[in-house]
C-alpha positions as CSV (number, residue, x, y, z in Angstrom):
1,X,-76.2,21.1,-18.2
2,X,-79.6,21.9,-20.2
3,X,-81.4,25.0,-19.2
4,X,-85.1,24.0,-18.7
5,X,-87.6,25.2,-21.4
6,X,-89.5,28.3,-19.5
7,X,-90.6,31.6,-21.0
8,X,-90.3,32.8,-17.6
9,X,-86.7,32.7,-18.0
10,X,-85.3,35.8,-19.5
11,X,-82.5,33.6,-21.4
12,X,-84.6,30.8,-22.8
13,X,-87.6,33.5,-24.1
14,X,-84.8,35.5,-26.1
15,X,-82.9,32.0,-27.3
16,X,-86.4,31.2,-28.9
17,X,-85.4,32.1,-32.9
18,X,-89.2,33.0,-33.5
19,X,-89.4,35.6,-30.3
20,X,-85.9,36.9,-31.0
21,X,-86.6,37.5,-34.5
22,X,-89.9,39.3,-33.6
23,X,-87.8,41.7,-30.9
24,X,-84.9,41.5,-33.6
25,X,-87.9,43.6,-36.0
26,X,-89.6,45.5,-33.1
27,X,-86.5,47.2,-32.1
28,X,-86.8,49.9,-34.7
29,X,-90.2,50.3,-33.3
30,X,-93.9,49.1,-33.1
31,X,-95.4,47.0,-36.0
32,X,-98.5,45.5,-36.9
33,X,-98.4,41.9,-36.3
34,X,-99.9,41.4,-40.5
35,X,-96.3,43.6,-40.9
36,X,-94.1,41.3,-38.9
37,X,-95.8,38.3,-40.9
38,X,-94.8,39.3,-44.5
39,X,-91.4,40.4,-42.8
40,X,-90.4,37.7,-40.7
41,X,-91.9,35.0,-43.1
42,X,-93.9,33.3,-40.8
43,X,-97.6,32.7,-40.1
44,X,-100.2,35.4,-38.1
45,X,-100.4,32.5,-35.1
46,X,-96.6,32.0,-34.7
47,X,-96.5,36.0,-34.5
48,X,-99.8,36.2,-32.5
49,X,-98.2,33.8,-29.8
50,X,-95.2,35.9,-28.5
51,X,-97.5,38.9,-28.0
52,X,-99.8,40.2,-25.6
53,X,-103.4,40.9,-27.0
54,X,-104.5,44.4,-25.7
55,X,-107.5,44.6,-23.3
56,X,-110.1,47.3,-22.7
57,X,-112.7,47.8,-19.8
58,X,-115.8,48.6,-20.4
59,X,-118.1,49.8,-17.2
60,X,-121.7,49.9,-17.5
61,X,-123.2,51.5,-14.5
62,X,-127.0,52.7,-13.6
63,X,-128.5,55.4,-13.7
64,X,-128.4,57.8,-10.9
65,X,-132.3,57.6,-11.4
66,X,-132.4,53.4,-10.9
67,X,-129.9,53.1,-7.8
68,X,-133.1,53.6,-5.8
69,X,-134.5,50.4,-3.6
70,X,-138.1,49.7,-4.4
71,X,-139.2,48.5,-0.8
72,X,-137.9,51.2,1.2
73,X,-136.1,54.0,-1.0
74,X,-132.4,53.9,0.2
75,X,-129.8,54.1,-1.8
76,X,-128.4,51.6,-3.7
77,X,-124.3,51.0,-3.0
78,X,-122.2,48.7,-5.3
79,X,-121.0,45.5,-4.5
80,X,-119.2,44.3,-7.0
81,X,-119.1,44.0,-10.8
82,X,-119.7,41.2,-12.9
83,X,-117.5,40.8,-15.5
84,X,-117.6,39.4,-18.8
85,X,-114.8,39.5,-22.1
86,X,-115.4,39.3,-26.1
87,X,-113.4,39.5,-28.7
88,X,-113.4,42.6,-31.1
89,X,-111.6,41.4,-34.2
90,X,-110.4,44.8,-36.6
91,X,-108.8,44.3,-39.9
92,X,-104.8,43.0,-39.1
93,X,-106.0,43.5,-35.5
94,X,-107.3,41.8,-31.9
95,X,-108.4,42.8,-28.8
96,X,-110.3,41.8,-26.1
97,X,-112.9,44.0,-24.0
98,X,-113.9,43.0,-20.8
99,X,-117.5,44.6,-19.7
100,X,-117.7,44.8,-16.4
101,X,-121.6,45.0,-14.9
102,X,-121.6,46.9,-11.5
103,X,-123.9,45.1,-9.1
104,X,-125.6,47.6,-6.4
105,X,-127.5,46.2,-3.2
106,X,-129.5,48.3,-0.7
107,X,-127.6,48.8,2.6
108,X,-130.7,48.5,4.3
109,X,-132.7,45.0,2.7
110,X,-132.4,41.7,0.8
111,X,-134.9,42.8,-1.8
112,X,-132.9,45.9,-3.6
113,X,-130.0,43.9,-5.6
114,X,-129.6,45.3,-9.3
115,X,-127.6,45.0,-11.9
116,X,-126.1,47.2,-14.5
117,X,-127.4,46.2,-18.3
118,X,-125.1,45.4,-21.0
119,X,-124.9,46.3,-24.6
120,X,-126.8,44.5,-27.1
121,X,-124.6,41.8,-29.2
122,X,-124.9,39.9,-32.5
123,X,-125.3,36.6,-30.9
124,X,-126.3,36.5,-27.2
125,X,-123.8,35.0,-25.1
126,X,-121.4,35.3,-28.0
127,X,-117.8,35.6,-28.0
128,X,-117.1,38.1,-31.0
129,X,-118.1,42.0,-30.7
130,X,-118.8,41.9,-34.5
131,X,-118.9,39.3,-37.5
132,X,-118.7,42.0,-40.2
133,X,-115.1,42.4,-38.8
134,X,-113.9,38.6,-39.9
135,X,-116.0,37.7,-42.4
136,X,-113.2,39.2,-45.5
137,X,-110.3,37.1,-45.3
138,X,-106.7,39.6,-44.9
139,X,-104.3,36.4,-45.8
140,X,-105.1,33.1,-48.1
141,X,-104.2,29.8,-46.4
């Protein structure tokens, strides 16, 4: 009987020739994924796909100074974060950054919520930390 098709599946993730070639070339240690292209003979997606793009947290937090409430001066406490993720794209390398925004409310009133500013970026709203990173080509297509 077929085995279903499920990465989940220890057996059917190693039968896959791509993935086992990949942990085939990784087993004499790490690689960058432009070096497992040119050695496995394949393209930076069908490398890209069997691994895990590395994250980073970025907290941005108030000032001691601004955690104040402007009605009745109590302390601001945080309730939560909110969270947004870009892309930073390096030479032969991806990652993504997640900035998380603490939110602070006074314990005491409606009227104190703030939250935590973020970073400038090249394009508001955008999903890329940087467009000097992609704009030279690494690999002709």
């Amino acid at each position: 009987m077929a085995r279903a098709a499920t990465t989940s599946d220890v057996f059917n993730a190693i039968a896959e020739p791509c993935r086992r070639n990949i942990l085939v070339a990784l087993g004499a240690g790490e690689a960058p994924v432009a070096d497992l292209v040119t050695r496995l003979r394949l393209t930076q997606p069908q490398v890209s796909k069997h691994l895990g793009v590395p994250r980073e947290v970025v907290r941005h937090e108030l000032p001691e100074s601004e955690r104040v409430c402007p009605h009745d001066g109590a302390v601001l406490r945080e309730i939560g974060v909110e969270a947004s993720e870009q892309l930073d794209i390096i030479p032969q390398q991806v990652r993504v950054i997640r900035h998380e925004r603490v939110k602070y409310a006074c314990p005491c009133c409606d009227g104190g919520l703030r939250l935590a500013g973020k970073p400038p970026q090249i394009i508001p709203k955008g999903l890329f930390l940087s467009l000097i990173h992609i704009s030279e080509p690494t690999r002709p297509y």
